[in-house]
DRENLOMI-860842 format. One record per residue (C-alpha): residue in one letter; x, y, z. Coordinates in nm, 2 decimals, decimal comma, padded with zeros to 4 digits. Layout:
residues N
ATOM res   east  north     up
ATOM   a      X      Y      Z
...
//
This chain:
residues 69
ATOM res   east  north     up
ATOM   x  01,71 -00,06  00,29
ATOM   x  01,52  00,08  00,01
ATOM   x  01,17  00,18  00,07
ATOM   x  00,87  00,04 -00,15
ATOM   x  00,81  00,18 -00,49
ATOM   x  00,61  00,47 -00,46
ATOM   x  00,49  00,57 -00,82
ATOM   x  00,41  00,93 -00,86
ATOM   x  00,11  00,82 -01,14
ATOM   x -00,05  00,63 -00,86
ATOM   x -00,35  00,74 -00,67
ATOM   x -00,37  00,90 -00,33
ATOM   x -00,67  00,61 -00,27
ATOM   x -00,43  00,34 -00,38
ATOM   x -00,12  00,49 -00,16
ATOM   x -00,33  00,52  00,14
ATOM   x -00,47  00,16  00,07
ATOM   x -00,13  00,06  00,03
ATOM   x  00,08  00,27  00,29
ATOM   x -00,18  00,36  00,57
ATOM   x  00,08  00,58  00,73
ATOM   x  00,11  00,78  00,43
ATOM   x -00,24  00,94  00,57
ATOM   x -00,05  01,20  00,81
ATOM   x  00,20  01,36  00,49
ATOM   x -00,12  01,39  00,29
ATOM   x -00,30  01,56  00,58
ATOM   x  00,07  01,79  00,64
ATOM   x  00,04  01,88  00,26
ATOM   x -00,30  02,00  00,25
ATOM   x -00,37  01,72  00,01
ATOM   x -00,83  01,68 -00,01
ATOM   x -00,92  01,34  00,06
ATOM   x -01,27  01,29  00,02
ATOM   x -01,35  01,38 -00,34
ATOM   x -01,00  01,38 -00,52
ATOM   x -00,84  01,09 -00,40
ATOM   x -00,88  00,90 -00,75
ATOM   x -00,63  01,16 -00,90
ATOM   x -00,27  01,07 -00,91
ATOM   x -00,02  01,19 -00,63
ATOM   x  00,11  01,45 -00,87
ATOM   x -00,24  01,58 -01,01
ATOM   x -00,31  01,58 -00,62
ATOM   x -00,02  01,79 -00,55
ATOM   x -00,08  02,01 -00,82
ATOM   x -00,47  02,05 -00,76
ATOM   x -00,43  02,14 -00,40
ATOM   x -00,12  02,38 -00,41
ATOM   x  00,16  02,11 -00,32
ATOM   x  00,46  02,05 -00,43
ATOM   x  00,47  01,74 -00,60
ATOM   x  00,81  01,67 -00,60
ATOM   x  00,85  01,78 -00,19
ATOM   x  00,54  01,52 -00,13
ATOM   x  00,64  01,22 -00,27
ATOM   x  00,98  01,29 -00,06
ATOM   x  00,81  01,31  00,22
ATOM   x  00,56  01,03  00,10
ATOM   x  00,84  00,80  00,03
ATOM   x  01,03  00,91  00,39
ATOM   x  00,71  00,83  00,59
ATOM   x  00,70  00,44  00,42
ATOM   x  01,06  00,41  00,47
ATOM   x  01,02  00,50  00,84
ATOM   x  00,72  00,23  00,87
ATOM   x  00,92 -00,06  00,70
ATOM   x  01,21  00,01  00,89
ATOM   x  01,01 -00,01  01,22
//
């Protein structure tokens, strides 16, 4: 099965609005919520010391998981 599209140029707001479980991997990443969740996935990543690329695997893992469920 392939898992949802997960754009890397979308927002952590709109990926949390539209993949709930995504919440934890943020958390795991060290990824701020609160005040920078307007910025992409990958400005995200790279304001908070992430790697982007590691993040949206995991991102993308975490959805698969919940679809498959």
């Amino acid at each position: 099965m392939t898992p949802p599209a997960l754009e890397p140029g979308v927002s952590v707001k709109e990926t949390l609005q539209r993949f709930p479980v995504t919440l934890a991997v943020f958390q795991q990443f060290g990824i701020h919520l609160c005040c920078g969740s307007d910025a992409s996935i990958v400005e995200a990543a790279h304001r908070d010391g992430a790697d982007a690329d590691r993040l949206i695997a995991a991102l993308r893992l975490s959805i698969l998981a919940e679809v498959r469920r």
